[in-house]
ZALOFI-412539 format. One record per atom (N, C-alpha, C): residue in one letter; x, y, z. Coordinates in steps of 0.001 Angstrom, whole numbers, plus 500000, padded with zeros to 6 digits. Layout:
REM ZALOFI-412539
aXYZ
...
//
This chain:
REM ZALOFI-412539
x496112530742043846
x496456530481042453
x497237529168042354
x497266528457041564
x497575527323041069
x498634527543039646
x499743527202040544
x501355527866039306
x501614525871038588
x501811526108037596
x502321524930036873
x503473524944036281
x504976524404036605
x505800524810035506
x506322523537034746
x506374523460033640
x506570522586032612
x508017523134031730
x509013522338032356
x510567522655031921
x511053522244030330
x510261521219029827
x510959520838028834
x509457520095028163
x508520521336027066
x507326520705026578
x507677520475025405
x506801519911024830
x506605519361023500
x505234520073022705
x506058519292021072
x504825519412020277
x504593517874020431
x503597516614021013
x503414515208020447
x502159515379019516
x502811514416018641
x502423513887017438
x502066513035017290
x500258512444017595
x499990511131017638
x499321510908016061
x499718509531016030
x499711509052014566
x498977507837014398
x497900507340014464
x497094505815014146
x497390505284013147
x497754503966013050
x498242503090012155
x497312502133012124
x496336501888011254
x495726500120011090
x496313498998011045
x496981499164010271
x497811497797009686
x499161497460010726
x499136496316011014
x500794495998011770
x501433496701011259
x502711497062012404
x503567497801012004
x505048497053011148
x505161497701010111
x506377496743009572
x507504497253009479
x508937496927009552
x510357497214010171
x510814497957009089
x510423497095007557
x511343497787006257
x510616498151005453
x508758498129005737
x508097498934004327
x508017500103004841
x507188501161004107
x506261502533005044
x505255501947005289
x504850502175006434
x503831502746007408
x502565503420006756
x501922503675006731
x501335504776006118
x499654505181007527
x499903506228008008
x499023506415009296
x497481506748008639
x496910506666009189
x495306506527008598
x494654507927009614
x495054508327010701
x494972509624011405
x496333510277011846
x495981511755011982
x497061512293012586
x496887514003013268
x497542514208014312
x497556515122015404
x498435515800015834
x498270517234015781
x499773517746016786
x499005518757017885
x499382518203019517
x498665518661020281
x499901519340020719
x499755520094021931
x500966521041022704
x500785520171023882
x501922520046023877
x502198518671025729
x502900519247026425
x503247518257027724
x504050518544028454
x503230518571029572
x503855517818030772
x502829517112031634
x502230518838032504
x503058519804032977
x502654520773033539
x501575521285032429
x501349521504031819
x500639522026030453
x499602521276030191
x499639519640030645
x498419518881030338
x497633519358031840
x498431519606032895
x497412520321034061
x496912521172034096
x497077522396033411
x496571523436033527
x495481523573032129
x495361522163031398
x494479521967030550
x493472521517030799
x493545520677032124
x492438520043032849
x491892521081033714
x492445521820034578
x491928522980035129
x491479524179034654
x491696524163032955
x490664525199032163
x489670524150031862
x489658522851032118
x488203522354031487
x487248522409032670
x488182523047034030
x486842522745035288
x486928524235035684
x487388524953034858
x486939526440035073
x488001527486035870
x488961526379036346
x489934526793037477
x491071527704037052
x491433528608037248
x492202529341036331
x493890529273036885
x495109528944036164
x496209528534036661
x497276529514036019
x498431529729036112
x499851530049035604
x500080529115035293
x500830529103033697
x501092528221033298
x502864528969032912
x504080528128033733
x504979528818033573
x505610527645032389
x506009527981031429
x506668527127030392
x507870527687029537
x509100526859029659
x510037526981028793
x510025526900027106
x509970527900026366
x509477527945025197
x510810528583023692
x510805527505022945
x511691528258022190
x511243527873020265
x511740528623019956
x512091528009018462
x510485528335017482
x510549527344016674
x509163527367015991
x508064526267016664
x508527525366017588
x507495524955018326
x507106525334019188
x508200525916019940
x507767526642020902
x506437527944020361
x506243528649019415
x505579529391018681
x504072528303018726
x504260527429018295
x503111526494017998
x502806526242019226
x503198526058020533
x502469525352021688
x501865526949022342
x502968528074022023
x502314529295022908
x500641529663021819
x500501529242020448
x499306529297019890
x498324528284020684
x498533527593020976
x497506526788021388
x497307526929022780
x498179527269024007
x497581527105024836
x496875528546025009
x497483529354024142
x496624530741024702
x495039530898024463
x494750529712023391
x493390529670023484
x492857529438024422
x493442529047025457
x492202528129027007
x491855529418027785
x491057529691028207
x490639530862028420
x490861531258030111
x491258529590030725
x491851530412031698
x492841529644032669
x493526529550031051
x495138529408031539
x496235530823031344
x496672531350032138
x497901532359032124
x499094532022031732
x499214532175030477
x500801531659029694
x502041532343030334
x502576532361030905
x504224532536031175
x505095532184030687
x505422532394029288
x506749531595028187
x508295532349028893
x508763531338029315
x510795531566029200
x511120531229027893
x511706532002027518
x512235532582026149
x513562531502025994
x513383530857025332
x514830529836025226
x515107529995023620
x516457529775023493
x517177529922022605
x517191528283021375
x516626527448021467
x516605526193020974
x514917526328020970
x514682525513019678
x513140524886019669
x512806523486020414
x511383523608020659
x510894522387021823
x511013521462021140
x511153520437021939
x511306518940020846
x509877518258020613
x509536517445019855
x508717516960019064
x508475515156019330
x507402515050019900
x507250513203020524
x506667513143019630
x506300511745019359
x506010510802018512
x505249509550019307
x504044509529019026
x503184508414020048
x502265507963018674
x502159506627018283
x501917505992017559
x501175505017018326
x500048504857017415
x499222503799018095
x498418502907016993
x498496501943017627
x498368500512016611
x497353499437016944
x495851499456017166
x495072498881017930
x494951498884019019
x495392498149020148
x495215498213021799
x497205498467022182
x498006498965020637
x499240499146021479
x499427500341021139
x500524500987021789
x500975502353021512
x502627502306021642
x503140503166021427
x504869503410021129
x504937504598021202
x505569505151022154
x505924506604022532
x507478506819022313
x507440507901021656
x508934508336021614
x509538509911021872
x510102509921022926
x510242511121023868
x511120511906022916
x511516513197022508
x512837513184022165
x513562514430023582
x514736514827023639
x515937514866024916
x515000516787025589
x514817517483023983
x514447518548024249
x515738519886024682
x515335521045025164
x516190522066025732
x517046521998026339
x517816522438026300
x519363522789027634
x519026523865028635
x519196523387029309
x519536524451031081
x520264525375030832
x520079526754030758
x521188528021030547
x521149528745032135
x522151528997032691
x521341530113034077
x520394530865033326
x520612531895032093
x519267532669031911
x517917532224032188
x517968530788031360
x516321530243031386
x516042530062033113
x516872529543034032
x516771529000035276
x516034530286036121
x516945531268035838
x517214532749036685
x515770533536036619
x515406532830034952
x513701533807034799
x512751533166035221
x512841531703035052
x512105531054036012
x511790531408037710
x513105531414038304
x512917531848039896
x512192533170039703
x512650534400038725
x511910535216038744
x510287535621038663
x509717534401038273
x508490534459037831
x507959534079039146
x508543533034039745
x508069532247040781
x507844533179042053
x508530534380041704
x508364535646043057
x506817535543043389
x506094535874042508
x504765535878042532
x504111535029043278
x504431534417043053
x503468532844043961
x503683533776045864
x501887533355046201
x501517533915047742
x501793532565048642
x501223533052049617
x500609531954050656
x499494531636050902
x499406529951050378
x498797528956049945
x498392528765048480
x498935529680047861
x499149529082046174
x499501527266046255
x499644526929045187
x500151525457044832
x500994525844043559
x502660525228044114
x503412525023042707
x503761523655042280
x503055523221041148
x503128522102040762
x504503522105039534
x505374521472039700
x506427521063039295
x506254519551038204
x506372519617037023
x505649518552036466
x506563518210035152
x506903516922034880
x507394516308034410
x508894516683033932
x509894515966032791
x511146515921032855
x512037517003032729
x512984517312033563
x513849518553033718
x514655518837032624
x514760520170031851
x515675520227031106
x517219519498031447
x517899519406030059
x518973518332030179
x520249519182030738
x520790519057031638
x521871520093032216
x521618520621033609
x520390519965034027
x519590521098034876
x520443520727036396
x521166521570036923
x521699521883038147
x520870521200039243
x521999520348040370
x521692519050041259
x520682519774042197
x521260521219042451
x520585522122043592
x519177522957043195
x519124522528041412
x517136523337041326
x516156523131042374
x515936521611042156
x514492521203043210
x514404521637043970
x515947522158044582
x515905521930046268
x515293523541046484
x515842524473045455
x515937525743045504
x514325526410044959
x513889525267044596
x512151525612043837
x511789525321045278
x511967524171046097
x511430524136047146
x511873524924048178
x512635525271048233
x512987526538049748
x512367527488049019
x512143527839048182
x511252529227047390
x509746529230047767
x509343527866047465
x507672527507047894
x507434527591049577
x508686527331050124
x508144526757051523
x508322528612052086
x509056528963051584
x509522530435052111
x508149531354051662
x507364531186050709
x506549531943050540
x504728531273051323
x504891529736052226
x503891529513052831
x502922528692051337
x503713528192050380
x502922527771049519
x503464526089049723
x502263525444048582
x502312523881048575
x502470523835047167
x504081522874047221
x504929522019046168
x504493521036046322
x504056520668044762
x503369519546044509
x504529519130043543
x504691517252043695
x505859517306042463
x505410515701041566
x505583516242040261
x505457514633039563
x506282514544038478
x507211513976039563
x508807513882038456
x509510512275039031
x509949511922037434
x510717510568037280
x511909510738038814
x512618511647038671
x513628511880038671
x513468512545040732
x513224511351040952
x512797511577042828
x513527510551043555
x514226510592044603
x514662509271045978
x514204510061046841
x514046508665047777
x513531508788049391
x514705509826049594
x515959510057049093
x516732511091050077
x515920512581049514
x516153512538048892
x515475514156047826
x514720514150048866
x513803513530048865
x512188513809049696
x512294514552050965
x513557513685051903
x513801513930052929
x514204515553053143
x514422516356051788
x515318517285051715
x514012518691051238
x513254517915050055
x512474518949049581
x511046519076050314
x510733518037050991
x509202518144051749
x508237518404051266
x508276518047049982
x506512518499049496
x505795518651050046
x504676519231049781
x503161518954050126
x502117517556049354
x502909517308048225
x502703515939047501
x502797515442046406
x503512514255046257
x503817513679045131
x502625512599044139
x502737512756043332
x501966512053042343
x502887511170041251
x503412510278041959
x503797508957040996
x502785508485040409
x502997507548039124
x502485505983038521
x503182505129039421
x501972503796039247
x502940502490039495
x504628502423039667
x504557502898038158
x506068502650037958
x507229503296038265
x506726504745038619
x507593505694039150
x507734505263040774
x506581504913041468
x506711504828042549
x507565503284042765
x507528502386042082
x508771501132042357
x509811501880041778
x510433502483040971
x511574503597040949
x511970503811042308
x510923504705042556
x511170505618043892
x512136504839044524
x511070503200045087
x511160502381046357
x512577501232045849
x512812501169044832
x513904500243044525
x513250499136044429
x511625499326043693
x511292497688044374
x510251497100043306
x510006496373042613
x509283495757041587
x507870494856041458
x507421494892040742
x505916493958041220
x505074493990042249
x505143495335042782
x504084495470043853
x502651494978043793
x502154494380044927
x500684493614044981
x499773495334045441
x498678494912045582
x497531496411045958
x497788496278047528
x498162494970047943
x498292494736049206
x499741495166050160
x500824494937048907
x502195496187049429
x501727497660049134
x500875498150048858
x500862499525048377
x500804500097050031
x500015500224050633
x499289501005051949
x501110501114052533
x501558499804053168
x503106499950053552
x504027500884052829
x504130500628051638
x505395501534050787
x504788502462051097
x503712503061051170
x502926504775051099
x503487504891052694
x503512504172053378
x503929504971055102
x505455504707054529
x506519504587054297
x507480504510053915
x507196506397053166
x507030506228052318
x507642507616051377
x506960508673052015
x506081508733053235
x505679509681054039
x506364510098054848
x506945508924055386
x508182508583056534
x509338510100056145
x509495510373054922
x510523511266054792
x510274512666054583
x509089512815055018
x508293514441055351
x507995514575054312
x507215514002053084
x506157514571052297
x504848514034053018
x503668514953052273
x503104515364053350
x501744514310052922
x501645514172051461
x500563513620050913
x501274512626050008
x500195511734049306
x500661511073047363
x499552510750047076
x499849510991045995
x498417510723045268
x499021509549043800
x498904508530044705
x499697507464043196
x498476506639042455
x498420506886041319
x497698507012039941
x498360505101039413
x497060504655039555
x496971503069039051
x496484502525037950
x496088503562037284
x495833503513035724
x494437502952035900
x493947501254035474
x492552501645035093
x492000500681036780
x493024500682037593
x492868500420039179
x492524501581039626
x492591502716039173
x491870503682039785
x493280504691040522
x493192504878041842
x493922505929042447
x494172505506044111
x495497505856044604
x495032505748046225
x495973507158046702
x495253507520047855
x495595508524048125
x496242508705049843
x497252509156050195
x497750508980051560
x498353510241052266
x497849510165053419
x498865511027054552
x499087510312055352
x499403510515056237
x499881510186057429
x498377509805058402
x497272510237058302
x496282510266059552
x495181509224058094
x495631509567056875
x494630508495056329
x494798507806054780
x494391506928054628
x494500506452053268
x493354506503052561
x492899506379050978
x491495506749050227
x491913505790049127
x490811504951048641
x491491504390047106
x490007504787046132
x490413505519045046
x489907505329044098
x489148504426042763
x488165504082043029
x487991503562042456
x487083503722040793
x487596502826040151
x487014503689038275
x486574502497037574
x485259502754037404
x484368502098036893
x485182501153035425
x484561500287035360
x485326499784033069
x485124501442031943
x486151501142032353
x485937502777031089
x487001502623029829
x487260502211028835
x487981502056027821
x489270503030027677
x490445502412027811
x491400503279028066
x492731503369026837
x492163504288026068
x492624504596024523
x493855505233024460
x494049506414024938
x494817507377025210
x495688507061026517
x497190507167026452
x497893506779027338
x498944508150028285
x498284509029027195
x499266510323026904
x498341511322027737
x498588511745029330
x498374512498029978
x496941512318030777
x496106511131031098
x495627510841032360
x495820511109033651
x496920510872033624
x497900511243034864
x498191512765035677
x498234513735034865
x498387514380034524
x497164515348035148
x495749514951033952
x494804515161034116
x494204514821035589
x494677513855035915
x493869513416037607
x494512514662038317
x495756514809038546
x496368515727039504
x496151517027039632
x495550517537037718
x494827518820037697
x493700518488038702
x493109517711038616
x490945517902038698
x491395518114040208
x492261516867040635
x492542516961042253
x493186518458043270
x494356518708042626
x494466519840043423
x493393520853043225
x493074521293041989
x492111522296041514
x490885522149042343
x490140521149042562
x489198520983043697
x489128520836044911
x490964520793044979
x491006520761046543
x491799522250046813
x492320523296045742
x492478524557046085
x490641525802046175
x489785524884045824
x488365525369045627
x487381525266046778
x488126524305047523
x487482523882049287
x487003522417048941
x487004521572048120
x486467520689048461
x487181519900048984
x486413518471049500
x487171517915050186
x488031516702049546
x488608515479050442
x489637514633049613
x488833513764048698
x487619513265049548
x487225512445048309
x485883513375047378
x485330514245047328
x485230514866045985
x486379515052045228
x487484515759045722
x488744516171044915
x489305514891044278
x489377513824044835
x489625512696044247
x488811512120043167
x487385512087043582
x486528512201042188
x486359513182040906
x486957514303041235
x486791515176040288
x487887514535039834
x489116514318039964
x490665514537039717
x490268512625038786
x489877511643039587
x489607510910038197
x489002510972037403
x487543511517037082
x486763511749036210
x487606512382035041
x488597513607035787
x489373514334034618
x490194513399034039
x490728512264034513
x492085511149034180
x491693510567033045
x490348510096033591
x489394508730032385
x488810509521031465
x488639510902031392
x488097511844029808
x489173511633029339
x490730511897029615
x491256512181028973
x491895510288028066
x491872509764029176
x492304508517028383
x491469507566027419
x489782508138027563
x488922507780026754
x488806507891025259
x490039508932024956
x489894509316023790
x490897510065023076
x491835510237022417
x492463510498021289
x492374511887021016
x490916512107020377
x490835513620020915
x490566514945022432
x490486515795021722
x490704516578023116
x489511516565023967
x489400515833025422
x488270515982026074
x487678516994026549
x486560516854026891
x486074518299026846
x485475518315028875
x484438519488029513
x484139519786030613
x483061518700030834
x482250518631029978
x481073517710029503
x481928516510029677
x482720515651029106
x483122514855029051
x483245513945030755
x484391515136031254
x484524515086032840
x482851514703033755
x482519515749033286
x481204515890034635
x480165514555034237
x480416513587032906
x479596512178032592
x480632511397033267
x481638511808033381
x481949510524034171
x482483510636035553
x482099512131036343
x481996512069037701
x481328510838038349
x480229510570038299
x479282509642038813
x479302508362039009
x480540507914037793
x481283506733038081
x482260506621038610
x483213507559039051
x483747507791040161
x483702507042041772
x483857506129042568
x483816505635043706
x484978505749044607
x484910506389045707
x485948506523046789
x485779505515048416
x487037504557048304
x486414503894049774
x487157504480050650
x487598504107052007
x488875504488052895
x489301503470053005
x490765503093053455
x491378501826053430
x491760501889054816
//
């Protein structure tokens, strides 16, 4: 089984604007959307579009929280797990304006031990060789010793922690041992303390953040495609010109298609092709991509070894 937990989701609210945006008139949006987010939640959305069926563990409160547990319970085979929180989910704002966009996060839930305590409780469940994917920003308050304690939980039950969070150093790493991380670009110069990376520093920094006992990465290059690393090998992804509209959960989407095909037996580079095909549906478009969507653009998909 394939566990997802998503600490702090949203309702985002994407809004198309034609006209430049101006500082002191209104705006006035020409489309508009309220999807249920939240990067754990955009995975287990990609893995109901490839059939794969996941836990979806999510912190849920208020009247949005109400609105995101409506929507994801439609996917037919995602398993909702709502923690009951006392505050409603917060509400993004992603505006888009021709070839630009403007995202606006807002802070979201507080850390209570209750919410923390039902979380570990849920997590009992998870076997050996499940995958717990840990995915995007931690509620605000959230205790120095969680990660560490999600990860002695995963490793104690023989399962693989997968993690794609801002909020990572080479020391953490050294401490929690994933099975693998999935940075952006930009998270991964975070990581490294280090800026403007060429395609040609990438292969080095990747033996660097291996160096500290994670086990895999799968770092996501937007419309460069993907490269993928362990220790015995490297893979780069490569993605055809595909128009890249949507900025809001590609990422996301790759890491579903990828583990999901690689908890199914396949191997790294199918799993890597499935896992972009799912990236580029989703950034192709504004609205919600569909299974169809994915499997047209398997084929453009290319994997070399480096």
């Amino acid at each position: 089984m394939i566990f997802t937990l998503t600490l702090n989701p949203s309702i985002d609210y994407y809004l198309t604007v034609d006209q430049p945006l101006m500082d002191t008139e209104v705006n006035r949006a020409t489309h508009e959307q309220l999807k249920a987010g939240g990067k754990g939640l955009n995975v287990s959305y990609a893995l109901h579009k490839l059939a794969i069926p996941s836990t979806a563990i999510a912190v849920l409160g208020g009247f949005s929280g109400e609105f995101i547990k409506e929507q994801v319970s439609k996917q037919q085979y995602v398993n909702l797990i709502p923690i009951t929180a006392p505050a409603a989910n917060r509400i993004n704002v992603k505006i888009y304006q021709e070839d630009k966009n403007l995202n606006i996060n807002a802070k979201g839930i507080q850390a209570s031990t209750e919410i923390l305590a039902e979380i570990f409780k849920q997590l009992q469940q998870v076997q050996s060789g499940d995958y717990v994917l840990v995915c995007g920003s931690l509620l605000k308050n959230t205790p120095e010793t969680f990660l560490q304690e999600i990860a002695d939980l995963t490793h104690q039950k023989q399962a693989h922690l997968v993690l794609d969070l801002e909020t990572l150093s080479l020391t953490k790493l050294c401490h929690l041992k994933p099975f693998m991380i999935k940075p952006n670009l930009y998270e991964f110069e975070l990581l490294l303390q280090k800026q403007n990376l060429s395609l040609d520093e990438i292969p080095g920094c990747l033996d660097e953040v291996l160096a500290t006992g994670v086990e895999s990465v799968l770092l996501s290059l937007g419309e460069k495609g993907a490269v993928y690393a362990t220790q015995s090998e490297k893979v780069r992804l490569l993605v055809s010109a595909i128009p890249a509209i949507n900025k809001v959960g590609p990422g996301d989407a790759m890491i579903g298609g990828f583990i999901g095909k690689l908890s199914t037996g396949s191997d790294i580079v199918e799993a890597l092709k499935w896992g972009g095909a799912a990236g580029a549906a989703v950034a192709a478009t504004l609205e919600d991509s569909t299974r169809d969507d994915i499997q047209d653009l398997y084929p453009h998909m290319k994997v070399e070894r480096l």
